[in-house]
N, C-alpha and C positions, 0 to 999 in steps of 0.2 A: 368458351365465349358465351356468355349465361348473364344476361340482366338481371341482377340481384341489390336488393337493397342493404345498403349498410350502415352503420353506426361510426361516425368517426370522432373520437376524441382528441382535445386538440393542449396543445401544452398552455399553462399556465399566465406564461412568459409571453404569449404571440402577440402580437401590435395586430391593427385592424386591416391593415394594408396587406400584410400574410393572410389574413385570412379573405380578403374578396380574391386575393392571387387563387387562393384554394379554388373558394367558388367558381373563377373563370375558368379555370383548367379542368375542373370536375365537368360544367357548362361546353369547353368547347368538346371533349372527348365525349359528347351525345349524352352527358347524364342528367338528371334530374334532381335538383333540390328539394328535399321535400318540407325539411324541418332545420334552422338553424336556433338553436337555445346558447347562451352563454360560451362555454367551452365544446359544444357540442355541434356535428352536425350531423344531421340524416337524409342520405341519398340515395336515388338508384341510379345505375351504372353499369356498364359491362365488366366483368370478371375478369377480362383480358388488360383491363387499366388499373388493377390491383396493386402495383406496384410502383406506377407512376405518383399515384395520391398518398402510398408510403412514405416514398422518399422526400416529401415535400416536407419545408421544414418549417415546424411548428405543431407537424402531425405527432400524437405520442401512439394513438392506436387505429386499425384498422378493422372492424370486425363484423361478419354477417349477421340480420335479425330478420326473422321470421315472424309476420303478424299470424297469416294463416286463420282469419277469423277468432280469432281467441276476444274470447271475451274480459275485459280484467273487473277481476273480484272485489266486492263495495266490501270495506272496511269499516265494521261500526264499534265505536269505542263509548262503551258501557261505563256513565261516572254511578260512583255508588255514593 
């Protein structure tokens, strides 16, 4: 049981009403929303609900992300 933030990717397919169900159920089992982009969500949540937010349907993945202070790298593209 470890509050871990994770990545969830969501099918294609999902209507918007699958996905606020997602939201609620994520919300009522104590988690936190942090980021919702298109097909995409990112949450923390306990470890122990891992399976709950699997089986939900419209979910295609479940997966752990680690920021851990990283910095992300500027990309400069050089026109000749």
């Amino acid at each position: 049981m470890v509050f871990e933030t994770y990545l969830i990717s969501l099918n294609d397919s999902i209507s918007s009403t699958e996905v606020e169900h997602i939201l609620k159920t994520l919300t009522s089992l104590g988690g936190n929303v942090n980021m919702v982009v298109k097909r995409s969500i990112i949450a923390s949540f306990d470890s122990a609900h891992l399976d709950i937010i699997r089986k939900k349907t419209g979910v295609k993945l479940v997966g752990g992300i680690n920021f851990k202070g990283r910095k992300v790298r500027k990309i400069v593209k050089r026109e000749s």
